[in-house]
GUMARRO-381369 format. One record per residue: x, y, z of N, C-alpha, C, O in turn; residue number from 1. Coordinates in steps of 0.1 Angstrom, whole numbers, plus 5000, padded with zeros to 4 digits. Layout:
! GUMARRO-381369
     nu     nv     nw    cau    cav    caw     cu     cv     cw     ou     ov     ow    nr
      X      Y      Z      X      Y      Z      X      Y      Z      X      Y      Z   NUM
...
This chain:
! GUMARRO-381369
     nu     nv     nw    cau    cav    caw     cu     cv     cw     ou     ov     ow    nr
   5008   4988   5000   5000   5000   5000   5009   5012   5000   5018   5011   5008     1
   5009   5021   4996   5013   5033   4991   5013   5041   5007   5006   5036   5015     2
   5020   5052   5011   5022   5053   5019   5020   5073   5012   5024   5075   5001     3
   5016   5080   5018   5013   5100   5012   5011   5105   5026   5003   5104   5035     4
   5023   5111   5026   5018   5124   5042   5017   5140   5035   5025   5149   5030     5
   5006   5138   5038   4999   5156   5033   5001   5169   5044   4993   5169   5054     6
   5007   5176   5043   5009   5187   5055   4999   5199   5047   4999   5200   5035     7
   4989   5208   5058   4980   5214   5053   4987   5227   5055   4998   5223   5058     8
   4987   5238   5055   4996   5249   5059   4987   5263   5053   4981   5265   5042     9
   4987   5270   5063   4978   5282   5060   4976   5291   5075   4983   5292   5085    10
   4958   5296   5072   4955   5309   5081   4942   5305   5088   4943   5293   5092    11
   4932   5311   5089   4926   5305   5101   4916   5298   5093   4910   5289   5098    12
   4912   5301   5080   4908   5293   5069   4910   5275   5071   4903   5265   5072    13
   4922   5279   5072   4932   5261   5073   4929   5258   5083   4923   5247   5083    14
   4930   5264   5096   4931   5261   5110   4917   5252   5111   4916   5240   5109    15
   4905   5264   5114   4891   5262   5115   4891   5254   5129   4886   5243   5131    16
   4896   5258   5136   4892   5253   5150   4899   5240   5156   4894   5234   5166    17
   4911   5235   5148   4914   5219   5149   4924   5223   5163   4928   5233   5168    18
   4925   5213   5165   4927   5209   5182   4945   5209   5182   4950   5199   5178    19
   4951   5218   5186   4971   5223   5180   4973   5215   5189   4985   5216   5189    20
   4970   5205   5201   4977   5201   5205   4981   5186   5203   4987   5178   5211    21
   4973   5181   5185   4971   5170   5177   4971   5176   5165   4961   5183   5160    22
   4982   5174   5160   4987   5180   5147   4978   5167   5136   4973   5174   5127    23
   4976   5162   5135   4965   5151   5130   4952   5156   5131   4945   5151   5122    24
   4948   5161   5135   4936   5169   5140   4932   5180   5126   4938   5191   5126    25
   4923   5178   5118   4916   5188   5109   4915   5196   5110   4919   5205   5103    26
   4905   5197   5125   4898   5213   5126   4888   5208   5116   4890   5198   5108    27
   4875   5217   5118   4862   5218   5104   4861   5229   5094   4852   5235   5089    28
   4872   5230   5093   4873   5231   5073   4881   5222   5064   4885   5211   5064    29
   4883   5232   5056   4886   5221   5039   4893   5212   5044   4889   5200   5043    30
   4905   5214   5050   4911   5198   5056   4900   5189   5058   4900   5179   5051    31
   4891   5190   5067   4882   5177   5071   4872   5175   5058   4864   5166   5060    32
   4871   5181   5049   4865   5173   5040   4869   5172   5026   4862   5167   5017    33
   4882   5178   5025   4891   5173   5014   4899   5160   5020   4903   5151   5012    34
   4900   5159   5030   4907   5144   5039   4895   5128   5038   4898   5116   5036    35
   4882   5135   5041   4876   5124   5039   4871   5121   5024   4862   5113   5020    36
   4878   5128   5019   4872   5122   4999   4883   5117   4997   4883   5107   4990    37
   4895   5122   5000   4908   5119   4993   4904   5099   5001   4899   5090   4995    38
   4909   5099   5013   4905   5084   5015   4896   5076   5013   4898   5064   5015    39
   4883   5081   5008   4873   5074   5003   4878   5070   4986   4877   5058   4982    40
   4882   5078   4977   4885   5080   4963   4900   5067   4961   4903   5058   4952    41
   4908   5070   4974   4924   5062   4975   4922   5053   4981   4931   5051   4990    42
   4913   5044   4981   4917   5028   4991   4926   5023   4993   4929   5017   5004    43
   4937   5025   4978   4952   5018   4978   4957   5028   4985   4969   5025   4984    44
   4957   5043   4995   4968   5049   4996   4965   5046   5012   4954   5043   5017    45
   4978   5048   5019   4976   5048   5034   4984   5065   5036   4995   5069   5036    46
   4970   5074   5039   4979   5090   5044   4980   5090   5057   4974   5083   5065    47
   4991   5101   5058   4988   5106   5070   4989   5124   5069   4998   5131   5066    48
   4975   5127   5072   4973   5143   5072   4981   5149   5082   4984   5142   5092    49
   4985   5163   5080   4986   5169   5094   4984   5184   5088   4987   5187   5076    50
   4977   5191   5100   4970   5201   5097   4980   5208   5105   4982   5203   5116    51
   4988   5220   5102   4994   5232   5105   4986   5244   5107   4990   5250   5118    52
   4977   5250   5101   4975   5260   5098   4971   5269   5111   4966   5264   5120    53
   4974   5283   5111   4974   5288   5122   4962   5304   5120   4966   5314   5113    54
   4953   5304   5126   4945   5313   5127   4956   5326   5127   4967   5324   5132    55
   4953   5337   5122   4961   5348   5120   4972   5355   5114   4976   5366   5114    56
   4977   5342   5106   4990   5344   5100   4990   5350   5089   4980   5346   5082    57
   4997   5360   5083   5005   5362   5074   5014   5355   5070   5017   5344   5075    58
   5023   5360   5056   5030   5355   5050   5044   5349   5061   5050   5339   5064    59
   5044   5364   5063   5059   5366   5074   5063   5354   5084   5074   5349   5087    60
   5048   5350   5088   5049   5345   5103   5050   5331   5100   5057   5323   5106    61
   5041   5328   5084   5042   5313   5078   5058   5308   5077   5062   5297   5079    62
   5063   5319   5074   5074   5314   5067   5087   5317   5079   5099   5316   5076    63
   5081   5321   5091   5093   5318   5105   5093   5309   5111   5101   5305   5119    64
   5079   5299   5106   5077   5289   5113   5077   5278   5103   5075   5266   5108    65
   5081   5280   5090   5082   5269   5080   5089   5255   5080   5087   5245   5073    66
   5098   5256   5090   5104   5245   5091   5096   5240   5100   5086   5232   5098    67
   5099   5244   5110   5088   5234   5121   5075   5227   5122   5070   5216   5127    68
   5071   5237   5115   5056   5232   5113   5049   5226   5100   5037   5224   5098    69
   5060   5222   5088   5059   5220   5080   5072   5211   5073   5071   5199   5073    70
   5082   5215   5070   5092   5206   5066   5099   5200   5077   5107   5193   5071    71
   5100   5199   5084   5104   5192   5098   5097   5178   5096   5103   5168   5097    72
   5082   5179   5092   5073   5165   5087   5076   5157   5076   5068   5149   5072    73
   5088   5159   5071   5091   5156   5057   5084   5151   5049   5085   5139   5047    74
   5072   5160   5043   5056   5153   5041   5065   5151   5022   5076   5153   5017    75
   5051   5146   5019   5053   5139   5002   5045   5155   4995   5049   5161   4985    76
   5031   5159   5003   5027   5173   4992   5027   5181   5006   5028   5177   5017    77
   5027   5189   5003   5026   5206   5012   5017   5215   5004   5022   5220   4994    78
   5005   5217   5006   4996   5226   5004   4993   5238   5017   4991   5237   5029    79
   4995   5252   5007   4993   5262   5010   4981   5276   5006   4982   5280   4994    80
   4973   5280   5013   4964   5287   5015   4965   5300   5023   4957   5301   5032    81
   4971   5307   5021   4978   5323   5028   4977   5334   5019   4979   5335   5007    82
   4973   5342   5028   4974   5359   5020   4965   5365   5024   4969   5376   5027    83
   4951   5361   5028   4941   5373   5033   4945   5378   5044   4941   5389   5045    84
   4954   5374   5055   4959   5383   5064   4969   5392   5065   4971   5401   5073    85
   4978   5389   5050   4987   5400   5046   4975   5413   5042   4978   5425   5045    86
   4964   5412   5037   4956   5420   5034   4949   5426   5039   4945   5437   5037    87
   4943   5415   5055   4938   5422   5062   4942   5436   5072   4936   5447   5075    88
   4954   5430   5075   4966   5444   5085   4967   5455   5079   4970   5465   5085    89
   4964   5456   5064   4967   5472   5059   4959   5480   5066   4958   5492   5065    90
   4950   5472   5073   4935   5483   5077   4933   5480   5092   4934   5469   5097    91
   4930   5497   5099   4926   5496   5114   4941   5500   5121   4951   5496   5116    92
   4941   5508   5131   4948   5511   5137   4954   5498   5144   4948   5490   5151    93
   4967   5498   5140   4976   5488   5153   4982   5476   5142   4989   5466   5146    94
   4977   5478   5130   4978   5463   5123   4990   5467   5115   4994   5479   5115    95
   4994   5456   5109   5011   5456   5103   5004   5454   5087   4996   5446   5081    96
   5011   5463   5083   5009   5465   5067   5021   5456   5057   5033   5453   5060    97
   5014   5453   5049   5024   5440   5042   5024   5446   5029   5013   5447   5024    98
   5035   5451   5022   5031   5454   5009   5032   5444   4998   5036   5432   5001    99
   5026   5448   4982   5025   5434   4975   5042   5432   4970   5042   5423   4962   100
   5052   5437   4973   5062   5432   4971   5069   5427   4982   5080   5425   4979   101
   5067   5425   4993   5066   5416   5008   5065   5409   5010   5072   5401   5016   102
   5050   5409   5003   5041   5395   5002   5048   5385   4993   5050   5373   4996   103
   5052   5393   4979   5060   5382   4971   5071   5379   4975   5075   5367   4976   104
   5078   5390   4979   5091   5380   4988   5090   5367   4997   5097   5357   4997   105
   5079   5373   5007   5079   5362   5018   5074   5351   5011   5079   5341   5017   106
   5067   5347   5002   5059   5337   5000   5069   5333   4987   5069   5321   4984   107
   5074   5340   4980   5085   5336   4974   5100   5329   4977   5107   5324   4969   108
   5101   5330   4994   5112   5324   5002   5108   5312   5012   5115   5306   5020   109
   5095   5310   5010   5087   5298   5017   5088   5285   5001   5092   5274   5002   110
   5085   5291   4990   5085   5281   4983   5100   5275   4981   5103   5263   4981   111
   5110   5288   4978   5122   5284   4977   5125   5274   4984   5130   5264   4980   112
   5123   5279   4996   5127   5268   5007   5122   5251   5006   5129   5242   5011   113
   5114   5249   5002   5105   5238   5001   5108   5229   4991   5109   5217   4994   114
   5112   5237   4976   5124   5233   4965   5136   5232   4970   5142   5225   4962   115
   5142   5236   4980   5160   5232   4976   5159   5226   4995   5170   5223   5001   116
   5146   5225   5001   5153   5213   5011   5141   5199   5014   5141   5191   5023   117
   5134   5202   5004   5128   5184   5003   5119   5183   4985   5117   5190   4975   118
   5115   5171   4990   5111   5166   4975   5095   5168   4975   5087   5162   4968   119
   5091   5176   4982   5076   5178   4980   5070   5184   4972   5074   5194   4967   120
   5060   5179   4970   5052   5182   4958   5044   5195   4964   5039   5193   4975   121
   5041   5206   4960   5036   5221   4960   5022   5217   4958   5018   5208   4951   122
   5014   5225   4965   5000   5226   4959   4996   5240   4964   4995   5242   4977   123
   4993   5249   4958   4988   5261   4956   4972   5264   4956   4965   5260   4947   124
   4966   5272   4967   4953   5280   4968   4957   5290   4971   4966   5294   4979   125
   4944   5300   4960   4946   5313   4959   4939   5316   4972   4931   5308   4976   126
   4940   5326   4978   4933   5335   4984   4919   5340   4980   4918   5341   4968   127
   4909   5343   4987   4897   5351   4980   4885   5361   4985   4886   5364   4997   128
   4881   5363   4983   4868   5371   4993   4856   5372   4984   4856   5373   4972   129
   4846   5372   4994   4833   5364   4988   4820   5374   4990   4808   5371   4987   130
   4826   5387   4998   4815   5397   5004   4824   5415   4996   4835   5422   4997   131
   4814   5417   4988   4820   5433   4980   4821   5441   4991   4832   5444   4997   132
   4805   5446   4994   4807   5458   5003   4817   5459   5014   4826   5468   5012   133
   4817   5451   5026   4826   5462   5032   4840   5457   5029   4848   5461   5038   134
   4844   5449   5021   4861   5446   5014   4862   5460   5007   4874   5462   5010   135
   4859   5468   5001   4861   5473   4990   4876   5477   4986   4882   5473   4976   136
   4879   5484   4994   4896   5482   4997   4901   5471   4996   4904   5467   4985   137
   4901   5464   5006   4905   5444   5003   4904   5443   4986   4914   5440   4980   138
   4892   5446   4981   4891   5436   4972   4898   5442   4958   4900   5436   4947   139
   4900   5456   4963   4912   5459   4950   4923   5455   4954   4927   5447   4945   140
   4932   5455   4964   4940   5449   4964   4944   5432   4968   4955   5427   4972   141
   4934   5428   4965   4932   5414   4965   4937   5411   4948   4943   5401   4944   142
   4930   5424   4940   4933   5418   4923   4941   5419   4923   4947   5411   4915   143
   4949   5429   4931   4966   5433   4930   4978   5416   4928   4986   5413   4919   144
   4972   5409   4943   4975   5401   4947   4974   5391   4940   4983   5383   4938   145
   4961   5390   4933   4960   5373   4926   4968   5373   4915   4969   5361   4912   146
   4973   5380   4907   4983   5376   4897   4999   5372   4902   5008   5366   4896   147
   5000   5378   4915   5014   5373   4920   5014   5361   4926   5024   5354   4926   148
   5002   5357   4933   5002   5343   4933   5001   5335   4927   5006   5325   4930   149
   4994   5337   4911   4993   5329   4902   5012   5330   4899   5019   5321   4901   150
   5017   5342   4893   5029   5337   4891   5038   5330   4901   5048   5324   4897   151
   5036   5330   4911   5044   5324   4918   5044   5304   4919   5053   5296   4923   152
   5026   5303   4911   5022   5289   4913   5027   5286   4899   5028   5275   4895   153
   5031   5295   4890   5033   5287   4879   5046   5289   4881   5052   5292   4870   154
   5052   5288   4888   5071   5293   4889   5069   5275   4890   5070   5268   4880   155
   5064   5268   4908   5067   5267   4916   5058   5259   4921   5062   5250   4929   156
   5043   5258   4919   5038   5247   4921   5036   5236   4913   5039   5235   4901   157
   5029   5224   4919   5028   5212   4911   5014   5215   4906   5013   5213   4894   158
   5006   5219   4911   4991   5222   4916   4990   5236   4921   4995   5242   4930   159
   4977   5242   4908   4974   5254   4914   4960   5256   4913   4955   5255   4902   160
   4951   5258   4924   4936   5264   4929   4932   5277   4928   4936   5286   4935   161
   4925   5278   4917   4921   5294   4919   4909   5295   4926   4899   5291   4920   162
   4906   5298   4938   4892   5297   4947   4886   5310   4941   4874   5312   4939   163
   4896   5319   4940   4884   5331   4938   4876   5333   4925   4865   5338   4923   164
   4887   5324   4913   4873   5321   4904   4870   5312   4902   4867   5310   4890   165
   4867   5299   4912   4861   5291   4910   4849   5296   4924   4837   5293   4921   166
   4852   5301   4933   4838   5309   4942   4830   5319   4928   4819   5314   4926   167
   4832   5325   4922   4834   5336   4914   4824   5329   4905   4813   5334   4904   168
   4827   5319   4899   4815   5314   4892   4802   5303   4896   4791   5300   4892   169
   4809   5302   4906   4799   5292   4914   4787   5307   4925   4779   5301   4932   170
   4787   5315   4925   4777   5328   4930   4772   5331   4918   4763   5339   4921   171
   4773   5330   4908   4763   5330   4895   4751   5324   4898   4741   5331   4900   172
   4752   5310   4900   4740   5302   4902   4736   5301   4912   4727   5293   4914   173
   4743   5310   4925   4734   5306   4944   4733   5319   4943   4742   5326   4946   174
   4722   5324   4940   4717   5339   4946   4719   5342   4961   4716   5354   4964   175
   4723   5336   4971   4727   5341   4983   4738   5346   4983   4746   5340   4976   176
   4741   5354   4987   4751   5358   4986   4764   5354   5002   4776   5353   5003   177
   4754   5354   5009   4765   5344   5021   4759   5332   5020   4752   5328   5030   178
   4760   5322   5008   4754   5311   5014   4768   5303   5009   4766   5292   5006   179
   4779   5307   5008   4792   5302   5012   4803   5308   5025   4813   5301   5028   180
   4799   5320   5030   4806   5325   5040   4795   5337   5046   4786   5342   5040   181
   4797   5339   5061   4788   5347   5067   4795   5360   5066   4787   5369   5066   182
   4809   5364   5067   4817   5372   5066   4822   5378   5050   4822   5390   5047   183
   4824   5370   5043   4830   5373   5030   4845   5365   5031   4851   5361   5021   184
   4849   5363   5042   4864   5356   5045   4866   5346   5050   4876   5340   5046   185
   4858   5341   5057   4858   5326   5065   4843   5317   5059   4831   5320   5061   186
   4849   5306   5053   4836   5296   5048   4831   5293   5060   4835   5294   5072   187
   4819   5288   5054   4809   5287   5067   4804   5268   5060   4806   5265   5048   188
   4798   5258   5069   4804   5249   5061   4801   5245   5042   4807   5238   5034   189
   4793   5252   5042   4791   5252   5025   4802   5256   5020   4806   5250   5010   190
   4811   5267   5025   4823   5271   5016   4830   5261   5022   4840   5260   5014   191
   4832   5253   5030   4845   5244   5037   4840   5231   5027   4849   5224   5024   192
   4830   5229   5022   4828   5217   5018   4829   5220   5004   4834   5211   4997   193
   4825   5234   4999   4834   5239   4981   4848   5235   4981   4853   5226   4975   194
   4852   5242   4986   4874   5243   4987   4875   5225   4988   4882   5219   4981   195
   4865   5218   5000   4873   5204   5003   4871   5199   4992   4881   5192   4988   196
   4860   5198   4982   4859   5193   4968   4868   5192   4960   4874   5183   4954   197
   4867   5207   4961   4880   5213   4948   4892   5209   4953   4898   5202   4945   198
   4897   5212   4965   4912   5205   4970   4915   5187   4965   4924   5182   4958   199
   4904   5181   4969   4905   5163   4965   4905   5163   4953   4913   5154   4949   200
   4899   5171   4942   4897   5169   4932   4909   5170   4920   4912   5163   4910   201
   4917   5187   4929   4932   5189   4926   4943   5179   4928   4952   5175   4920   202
   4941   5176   4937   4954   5167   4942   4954   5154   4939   4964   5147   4940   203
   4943   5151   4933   4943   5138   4926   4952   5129   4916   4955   5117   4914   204
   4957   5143   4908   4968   5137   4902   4984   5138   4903   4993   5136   4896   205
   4982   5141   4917   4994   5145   4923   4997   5131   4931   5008   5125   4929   206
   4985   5123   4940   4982   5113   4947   4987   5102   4934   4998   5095   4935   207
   4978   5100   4923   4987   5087   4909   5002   5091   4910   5010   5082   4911   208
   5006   5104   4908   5020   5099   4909   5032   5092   4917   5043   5092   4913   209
   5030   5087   4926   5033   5083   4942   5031   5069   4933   5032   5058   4939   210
């Protein structure tokens, strides 16, 4: 039997409440239901998940703690979901401003890193937001944002997720407009169970090659 350790790595998106003191531990988002398709779809694979992700992080903070919490597991894929919190700090008194050439650096020195000290396979999710009005700021510089992620996934990943337009077209046909997130930023479980779809669905051909 095939043996895949998946490390999840992200922001509070990733986190979603999973239990840090059981790094195996999901949490209820996309990890817990991109975890239970991927093993339902892989009978032949034996994984082992482990969910990193940390409520609050930026790029900066991902990538101080990249070894430990992430290559230290010497996992087979490393999937990453970061950036709305570099976006969120530009706004409100007291918060740390990340510019978009910061952002590319930092997140440009996390992949480096990932390429020249293990063999893992990359998987890329974009960032997104799902609520106009009160982002409006966010959501220009969110457009700012999505082309440097995309370049950075086509430098550098194996696998790349565009959530904001695959949300983007999927709000065509659900006239609710929070009937994927109550906020515009955090899925609510309709959005945890969109991303876990699309994540199993991604990684699938990353999983045949193993």
């Amino acid at each position: 039997m095939k043996k895949i350790k998946v490390v999840f790595q992200g922001d509070s998106i990733t986190d979603a409440g999973r239990d840090k003191r059981n790094y195996h531990h999901m949490g209820a988002g996309y990890p817990k239901y991109a975890t239970e398709l991927m093993v339902a779809s892989n009978p032949d694979v034996e994984f082992e998940f482990i969910n990193q992700g940390i409520s609050g992080n930026r790029t900066s903070q991902l990538f101080d703690r990249f070894y430990s919490d992430a290559l230290a597991f010497e996992p087979d894929i490393i999937s990453i979901l970061i950036g709305i919190n570099d976006l969120w700090h530009r706004y409100g008194g007291g918060k740390i401003a990340t510019t978009d050439a910061q952002f590319e650096l930092n997140y440009r020195c996390i992949l480096e890193r990932i390429r020249r000290e293990s063999n893992a396979k990359i998987m890329i999710l974009s960032p997104f937001l799902l609520d106009k009005e009160p982002f409006e700021g966010m959501r220009e510089d969110l457009e700012r944002m999505l082309p440097i992620v995309r370049k950075l996934a086509d430098e550098f990943a194996d696998v790349y997720v565009p959530l904001d337009k695959y949300f983007e077209e999927a709000l065509k046909t659900q006239p609710e407009p929070l009937y994927y997130s109550g906020d515009g930023v955090h899925p609510n479980d309709n959005g945890r169970a969109f991303i876990g779809k699309l994540y199993a669905e991604a990684i699938d051909g990353l999983i045949k090659q193993f």
